[in-house]
VMD Tcl script that builds the backbone (N, CA, C; Angstrom):
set m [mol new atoms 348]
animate dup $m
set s [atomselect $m all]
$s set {name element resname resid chain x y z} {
  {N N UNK 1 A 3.316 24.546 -11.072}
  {CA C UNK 1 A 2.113 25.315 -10.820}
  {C C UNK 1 A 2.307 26.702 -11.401}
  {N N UNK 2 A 1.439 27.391 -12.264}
  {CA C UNK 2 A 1.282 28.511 -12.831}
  {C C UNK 2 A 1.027 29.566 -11.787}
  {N N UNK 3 A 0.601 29.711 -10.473}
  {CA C UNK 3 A 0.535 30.259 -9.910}
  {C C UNK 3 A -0.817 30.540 -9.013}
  {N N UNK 4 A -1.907 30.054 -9.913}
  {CA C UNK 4 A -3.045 29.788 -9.431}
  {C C UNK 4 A -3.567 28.949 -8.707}
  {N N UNK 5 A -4.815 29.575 -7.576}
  {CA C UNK 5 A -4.977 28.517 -6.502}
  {C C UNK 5 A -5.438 26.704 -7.325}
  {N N UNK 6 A -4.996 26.139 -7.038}
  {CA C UNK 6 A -5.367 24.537 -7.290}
  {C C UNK 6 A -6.424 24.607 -7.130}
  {N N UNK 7 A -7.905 23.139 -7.510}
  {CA C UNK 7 A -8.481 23.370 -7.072}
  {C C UNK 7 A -8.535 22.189 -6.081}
  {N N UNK 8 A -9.382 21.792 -4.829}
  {CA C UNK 8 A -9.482 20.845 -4.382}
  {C C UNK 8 A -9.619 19.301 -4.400}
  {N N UNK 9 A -10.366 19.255 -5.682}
  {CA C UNK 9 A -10.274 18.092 -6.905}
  {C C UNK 9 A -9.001 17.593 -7.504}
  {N N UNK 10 A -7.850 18.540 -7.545}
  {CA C UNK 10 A -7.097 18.237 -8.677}
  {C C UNK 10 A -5.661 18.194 -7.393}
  {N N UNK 11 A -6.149 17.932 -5.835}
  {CA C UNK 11 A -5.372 17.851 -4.892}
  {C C UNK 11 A -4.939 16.140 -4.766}
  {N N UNK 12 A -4.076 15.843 -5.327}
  {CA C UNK 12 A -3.860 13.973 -5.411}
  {C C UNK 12 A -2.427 13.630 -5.176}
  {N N UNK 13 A -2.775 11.924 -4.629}
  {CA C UNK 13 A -1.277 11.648 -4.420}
  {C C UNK 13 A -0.408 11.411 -6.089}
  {N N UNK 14 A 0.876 11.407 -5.710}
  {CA C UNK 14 A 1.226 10.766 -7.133}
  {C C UNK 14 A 1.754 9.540 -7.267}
  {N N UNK 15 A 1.152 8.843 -8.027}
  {CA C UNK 15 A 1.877 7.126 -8.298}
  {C C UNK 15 A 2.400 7.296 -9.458}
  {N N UNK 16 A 3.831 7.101 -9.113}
  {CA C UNK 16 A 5.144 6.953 -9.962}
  {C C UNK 16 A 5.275 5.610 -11.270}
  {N N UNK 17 A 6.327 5.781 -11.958}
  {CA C UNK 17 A 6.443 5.073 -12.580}
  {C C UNK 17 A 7.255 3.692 -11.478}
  {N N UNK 18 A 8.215 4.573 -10.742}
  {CA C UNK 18 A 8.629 3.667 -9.525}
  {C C UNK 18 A 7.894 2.237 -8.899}
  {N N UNK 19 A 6.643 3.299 -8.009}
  {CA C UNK 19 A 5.801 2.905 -7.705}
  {C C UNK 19 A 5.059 1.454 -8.157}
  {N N UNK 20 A 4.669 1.781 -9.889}
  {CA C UNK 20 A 4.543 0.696 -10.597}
  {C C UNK 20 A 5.001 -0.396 -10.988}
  {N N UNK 21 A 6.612 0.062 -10.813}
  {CA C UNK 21 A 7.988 -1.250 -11.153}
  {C C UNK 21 A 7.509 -2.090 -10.202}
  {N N UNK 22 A 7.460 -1.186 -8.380}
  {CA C UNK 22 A 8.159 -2.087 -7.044}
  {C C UNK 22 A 6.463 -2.896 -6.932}
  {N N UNK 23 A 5.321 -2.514 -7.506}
  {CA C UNK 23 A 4.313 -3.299 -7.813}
  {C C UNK 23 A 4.611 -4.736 -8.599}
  {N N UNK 24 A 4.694 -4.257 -10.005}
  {CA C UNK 24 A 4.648 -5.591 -11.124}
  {C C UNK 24 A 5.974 -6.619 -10.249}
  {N N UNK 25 A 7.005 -6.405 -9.801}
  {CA C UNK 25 A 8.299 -7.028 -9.521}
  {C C UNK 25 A 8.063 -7.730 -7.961}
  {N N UNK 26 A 7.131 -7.411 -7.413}
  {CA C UNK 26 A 6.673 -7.930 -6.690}
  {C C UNK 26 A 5.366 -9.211 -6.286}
  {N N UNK 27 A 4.550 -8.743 -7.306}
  {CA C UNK 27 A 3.595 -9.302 -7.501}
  {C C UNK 27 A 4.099 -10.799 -8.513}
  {N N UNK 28 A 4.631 -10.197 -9.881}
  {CA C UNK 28 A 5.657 -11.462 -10.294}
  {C C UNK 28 A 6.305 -12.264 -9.891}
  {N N UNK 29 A 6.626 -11.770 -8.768}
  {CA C UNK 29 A 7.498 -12.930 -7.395}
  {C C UNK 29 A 6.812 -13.555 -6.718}
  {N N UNK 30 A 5.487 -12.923 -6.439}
  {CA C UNK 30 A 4.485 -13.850 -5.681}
  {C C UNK 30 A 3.691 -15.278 -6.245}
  {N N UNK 31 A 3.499 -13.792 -7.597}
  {CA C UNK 31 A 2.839 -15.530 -8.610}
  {C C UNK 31 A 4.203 -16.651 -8.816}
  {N N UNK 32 A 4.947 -16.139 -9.111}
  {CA C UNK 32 A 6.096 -17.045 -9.368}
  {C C UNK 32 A 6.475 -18.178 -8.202}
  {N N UNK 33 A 6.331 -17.444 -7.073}
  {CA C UNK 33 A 6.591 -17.887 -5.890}
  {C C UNK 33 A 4.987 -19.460 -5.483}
  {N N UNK 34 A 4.038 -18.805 -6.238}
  {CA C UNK 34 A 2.977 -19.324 -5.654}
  {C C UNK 34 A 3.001 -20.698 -6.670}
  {N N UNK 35 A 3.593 -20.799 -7.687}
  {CA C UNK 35 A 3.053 -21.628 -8.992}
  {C C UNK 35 A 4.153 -22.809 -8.886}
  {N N UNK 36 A 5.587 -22.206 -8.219}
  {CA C UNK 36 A 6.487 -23.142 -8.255}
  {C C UNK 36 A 6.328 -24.070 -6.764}
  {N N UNK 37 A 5.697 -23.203 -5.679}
  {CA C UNK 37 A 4.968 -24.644 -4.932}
  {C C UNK 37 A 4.651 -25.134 -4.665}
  {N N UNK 38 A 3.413 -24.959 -5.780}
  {CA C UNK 38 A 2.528 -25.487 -6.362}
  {C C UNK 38 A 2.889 -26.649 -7.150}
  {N N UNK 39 A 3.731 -26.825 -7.762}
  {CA C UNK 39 A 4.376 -27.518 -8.558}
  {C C UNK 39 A 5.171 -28.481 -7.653}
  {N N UNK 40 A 6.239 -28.235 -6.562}
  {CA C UNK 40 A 6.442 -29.138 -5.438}
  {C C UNK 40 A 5.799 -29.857 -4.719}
  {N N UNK 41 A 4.795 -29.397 -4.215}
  {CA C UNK 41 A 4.094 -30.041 -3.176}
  {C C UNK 41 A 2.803 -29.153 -2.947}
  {N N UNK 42 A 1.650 -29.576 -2.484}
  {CA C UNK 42 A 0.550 -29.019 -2.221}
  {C C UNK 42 A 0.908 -27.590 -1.055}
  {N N UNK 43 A -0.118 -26.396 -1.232}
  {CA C UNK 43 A -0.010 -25.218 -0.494}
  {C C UNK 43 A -0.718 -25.047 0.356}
  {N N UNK 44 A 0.027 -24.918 1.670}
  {CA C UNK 44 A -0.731 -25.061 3.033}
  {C C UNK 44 A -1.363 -23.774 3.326}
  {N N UNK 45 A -2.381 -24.126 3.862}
  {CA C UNK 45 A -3.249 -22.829 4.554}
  {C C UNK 45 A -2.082 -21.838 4.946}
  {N N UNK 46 A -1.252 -22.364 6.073}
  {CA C UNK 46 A -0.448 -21.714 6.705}
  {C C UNK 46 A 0.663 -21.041 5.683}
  {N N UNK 47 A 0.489 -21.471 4.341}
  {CA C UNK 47 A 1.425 -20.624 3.155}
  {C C UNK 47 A 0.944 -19.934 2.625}
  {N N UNK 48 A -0.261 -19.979 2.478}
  {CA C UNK 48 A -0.963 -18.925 1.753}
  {C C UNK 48 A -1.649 -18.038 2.624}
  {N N UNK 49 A -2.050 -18.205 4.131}
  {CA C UNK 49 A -2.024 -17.293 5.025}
  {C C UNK 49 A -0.542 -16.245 4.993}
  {N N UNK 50 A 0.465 -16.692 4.957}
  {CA C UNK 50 A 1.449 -15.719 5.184}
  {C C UNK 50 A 1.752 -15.346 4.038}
  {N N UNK 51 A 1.847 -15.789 2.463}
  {CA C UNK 51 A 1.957 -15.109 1.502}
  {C C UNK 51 A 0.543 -13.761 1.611}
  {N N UNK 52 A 0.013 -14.271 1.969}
  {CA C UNK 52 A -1.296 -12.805 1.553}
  {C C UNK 52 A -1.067 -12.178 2.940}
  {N N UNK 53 A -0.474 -12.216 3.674}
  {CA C UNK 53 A -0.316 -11.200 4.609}
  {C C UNK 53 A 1.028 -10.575 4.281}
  {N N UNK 54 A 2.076 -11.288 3.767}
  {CA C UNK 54 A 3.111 -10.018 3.472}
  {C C UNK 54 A 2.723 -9.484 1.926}
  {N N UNK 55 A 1.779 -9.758 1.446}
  {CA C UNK 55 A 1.148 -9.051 0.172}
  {C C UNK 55 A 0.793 -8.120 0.849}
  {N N UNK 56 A -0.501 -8.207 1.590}
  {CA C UNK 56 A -0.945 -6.713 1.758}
  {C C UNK 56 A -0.229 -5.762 2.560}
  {N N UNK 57 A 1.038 -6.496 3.370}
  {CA C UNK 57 A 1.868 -5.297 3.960}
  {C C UNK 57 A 2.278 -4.506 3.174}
  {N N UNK 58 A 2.810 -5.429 2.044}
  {CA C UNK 58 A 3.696 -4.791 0.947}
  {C C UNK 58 A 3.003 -3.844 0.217}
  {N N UNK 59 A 1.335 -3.903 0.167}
  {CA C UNK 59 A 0.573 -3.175 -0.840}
  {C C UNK 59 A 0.580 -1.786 0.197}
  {N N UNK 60 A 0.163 -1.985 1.740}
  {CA C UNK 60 A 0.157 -1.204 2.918}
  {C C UNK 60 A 0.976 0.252 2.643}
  {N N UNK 61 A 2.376 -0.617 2.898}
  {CA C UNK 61 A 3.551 -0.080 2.650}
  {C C UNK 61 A 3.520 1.299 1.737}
  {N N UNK 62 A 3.797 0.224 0.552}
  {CA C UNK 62 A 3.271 1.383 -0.741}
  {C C UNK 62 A 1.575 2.646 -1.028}
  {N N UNK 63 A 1.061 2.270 -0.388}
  {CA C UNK 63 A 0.095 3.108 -0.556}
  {C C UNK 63 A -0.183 4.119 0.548}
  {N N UNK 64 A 0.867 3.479 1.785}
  {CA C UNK 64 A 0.816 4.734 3.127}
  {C C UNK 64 A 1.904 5.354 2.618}
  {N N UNK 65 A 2.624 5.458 1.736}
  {CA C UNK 65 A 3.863 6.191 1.086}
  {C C UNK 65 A 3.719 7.370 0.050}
  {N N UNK 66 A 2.607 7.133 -0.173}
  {CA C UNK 66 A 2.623 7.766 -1.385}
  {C C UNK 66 A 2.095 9.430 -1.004}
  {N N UNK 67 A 2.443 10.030 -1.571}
  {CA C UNK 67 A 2.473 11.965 -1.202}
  {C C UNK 67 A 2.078 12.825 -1.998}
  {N N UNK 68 A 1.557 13.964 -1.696}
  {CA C UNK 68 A 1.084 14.825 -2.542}
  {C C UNK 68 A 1.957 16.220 -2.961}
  {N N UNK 69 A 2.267 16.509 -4.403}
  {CA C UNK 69 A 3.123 17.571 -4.114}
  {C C UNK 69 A 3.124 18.682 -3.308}
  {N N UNK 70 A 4.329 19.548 -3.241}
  {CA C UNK 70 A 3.694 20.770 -2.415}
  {C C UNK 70 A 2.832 21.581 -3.603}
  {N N UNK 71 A 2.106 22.531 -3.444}
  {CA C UNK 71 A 1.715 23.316 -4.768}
  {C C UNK 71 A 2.012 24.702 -4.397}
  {N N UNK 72 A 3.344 25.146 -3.456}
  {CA C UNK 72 A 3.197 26.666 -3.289}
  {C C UNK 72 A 2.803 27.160 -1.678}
  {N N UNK 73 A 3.382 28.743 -1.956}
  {CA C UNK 73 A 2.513 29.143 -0.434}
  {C C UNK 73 A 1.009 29.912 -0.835}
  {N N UNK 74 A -0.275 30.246 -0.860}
  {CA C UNK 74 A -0.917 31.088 -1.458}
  {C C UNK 74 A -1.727 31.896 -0.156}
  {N N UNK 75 A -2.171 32.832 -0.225}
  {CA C UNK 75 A -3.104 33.395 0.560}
  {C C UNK 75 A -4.150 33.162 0.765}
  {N N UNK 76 A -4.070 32.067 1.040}
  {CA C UNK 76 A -5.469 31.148 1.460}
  {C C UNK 76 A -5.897 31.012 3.061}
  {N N UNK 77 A -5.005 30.867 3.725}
  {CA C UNK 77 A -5.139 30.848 5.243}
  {C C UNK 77 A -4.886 29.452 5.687}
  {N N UNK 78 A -4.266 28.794 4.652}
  {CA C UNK 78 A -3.935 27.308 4.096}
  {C C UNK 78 A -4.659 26.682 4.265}
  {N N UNK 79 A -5.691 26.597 3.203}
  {CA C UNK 79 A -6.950 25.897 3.069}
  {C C UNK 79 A -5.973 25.088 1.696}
  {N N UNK 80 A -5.305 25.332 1.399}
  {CA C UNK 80 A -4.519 23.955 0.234}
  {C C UNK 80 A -3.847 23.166 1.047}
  {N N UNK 81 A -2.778 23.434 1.606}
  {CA C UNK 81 A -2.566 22.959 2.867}
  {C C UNK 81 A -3.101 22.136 3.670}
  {N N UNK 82 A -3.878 22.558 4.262}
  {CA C UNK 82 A -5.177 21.733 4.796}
  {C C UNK 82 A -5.526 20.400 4.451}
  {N N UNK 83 A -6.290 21.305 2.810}
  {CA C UNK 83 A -6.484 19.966 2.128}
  {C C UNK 83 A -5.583 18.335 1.894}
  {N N UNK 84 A -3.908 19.141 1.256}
  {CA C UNK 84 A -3.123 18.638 1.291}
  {C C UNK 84 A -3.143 17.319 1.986}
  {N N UNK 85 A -2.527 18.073 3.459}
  {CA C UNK 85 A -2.678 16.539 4.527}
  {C C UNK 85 A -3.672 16.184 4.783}
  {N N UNK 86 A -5.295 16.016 4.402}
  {CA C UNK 86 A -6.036 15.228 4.252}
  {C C UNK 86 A -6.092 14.014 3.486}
  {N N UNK 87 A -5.498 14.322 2.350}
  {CA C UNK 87 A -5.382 13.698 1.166}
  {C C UNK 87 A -4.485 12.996 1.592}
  {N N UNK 88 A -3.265 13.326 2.101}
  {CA C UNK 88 A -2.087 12.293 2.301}
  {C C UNK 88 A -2.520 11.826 3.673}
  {N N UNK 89 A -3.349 12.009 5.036}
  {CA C UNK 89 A -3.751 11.399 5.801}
  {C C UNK 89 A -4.695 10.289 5.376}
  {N N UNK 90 A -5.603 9.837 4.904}
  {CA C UNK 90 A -6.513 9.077 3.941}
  {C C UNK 90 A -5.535 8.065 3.566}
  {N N UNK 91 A -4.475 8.756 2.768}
  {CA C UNK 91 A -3.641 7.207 2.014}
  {C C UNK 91 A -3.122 6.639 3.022}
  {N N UNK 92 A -2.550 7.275 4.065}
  {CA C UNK 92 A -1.757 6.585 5.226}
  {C C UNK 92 A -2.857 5.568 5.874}
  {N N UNK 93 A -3.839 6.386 6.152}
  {CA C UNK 93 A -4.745 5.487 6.966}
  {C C UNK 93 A -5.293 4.572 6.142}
  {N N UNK 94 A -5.558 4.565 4.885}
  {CA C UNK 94 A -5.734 3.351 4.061}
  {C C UNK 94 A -4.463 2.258 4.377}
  {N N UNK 95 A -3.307 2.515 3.883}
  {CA C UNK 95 A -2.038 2.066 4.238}
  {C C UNK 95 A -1.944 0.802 5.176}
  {N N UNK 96 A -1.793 1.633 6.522}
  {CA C UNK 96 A -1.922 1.145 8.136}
  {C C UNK 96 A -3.052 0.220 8.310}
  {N N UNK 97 A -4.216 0.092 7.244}
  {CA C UNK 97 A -5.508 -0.474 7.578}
  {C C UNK 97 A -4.662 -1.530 7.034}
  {N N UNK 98 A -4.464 -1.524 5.710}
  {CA C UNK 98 A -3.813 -2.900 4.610}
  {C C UNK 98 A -2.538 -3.592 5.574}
  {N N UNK 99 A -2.210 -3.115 6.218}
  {CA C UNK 99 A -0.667 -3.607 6.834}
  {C C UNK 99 A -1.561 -4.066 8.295}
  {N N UNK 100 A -2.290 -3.708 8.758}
  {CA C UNK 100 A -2.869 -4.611 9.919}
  {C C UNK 100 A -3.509 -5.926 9.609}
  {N N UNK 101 A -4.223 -5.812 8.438}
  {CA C UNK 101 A -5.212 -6.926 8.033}
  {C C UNK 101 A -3.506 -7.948 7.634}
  {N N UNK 102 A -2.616 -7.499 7.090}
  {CA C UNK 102 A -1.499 -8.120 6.433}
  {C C UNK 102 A -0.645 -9.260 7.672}
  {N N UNK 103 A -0.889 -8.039 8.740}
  {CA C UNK 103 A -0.252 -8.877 10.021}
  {C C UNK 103 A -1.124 -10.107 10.815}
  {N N UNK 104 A -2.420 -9.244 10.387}
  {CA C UNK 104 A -3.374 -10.350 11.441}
  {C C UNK 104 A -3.200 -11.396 10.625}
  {N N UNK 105 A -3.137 -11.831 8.569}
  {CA C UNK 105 A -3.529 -12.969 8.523}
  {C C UNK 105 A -1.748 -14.180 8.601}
  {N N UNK 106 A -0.778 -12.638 8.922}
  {CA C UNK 106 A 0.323 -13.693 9.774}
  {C C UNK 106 A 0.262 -13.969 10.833}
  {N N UNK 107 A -0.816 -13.404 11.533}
  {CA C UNK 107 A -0.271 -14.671 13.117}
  {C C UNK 107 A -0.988 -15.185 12.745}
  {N N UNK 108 A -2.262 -15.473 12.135}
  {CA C UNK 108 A -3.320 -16.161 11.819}
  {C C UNK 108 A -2.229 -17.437 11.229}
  {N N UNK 109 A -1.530 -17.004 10.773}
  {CA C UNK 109 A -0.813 -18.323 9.648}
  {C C UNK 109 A 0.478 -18.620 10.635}
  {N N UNK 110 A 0.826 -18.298 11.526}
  {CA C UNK 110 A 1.599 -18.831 12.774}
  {C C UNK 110 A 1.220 -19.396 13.941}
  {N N UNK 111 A -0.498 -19.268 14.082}
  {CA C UNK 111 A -1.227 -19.658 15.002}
  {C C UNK 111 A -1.684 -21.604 14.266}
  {N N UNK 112 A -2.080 -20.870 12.856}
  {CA C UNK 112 A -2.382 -22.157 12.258}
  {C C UNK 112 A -1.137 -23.113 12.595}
  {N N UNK 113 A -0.185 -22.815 12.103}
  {CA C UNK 113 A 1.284 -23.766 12.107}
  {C C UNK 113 A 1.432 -24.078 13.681}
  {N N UNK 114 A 1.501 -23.533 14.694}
  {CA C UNK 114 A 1.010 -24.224 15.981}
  {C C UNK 114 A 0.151 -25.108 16.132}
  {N N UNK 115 A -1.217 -24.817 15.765}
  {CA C UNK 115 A -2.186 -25.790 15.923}
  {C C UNK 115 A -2.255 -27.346 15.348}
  {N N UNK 116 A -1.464 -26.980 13.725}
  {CA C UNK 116 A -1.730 -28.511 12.929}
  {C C UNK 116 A -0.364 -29.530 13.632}
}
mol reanalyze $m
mol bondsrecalc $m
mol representation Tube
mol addrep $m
């Protein structure tokens, strides 16, 4: 930062190159995961209920993680600040939303495997 106030617009999380690896290396495992048992034997509700629920934990995970730099102290009365943890409150609570829906469709897929 040059020294000047930011503006509120240009207040964002950052997605890493990291970020992007623990994406593609994951997602590649899923398809991979999904095609080879597929190839064994037919895919039960109850497998593809729990594959898409530890997907979206995993997406959860990563997107309640992600942070905004600091940009400084300024004489604002920390109205950047402010902003700041809005911005990173939002991703969390996006996050926590993806990782609930992730859990419900695992008991959903442990409830199924009881029932059949």
């Amino acid at each position: 930062m040059t020294g000047e106030y930011p503006n509120f617009k240009d207040i964002k999380v950052h997605w890493t190159k990291f970020h992007t690896l623990i994406v593609m290396v994951i997602t590649f495992s899923v398809i991979l995961f999904l095609i080879n048992q597929a190839k064994s034997k037919p895919i039960t509700l109850t497998q593809y209920l729990n594959v898409a629920g530890l997907y979206l934990d995993f997406w959860g995970v990563i997107i309640a993680s992600l942070k905004t730099p600091y940009y400084g102290a300024f004489f604002d009365a920390g109205k950047i600040e402010i902003e700041r943890q809005k911005v990173e409150s939002k991703y969390l609570n996006i996050g926590m939303i993806l990782i609930f829906i992730g859990m419900l469709l695992q008991v959903l897929s442990t409830l199924n495997n009881f029932l059949t």
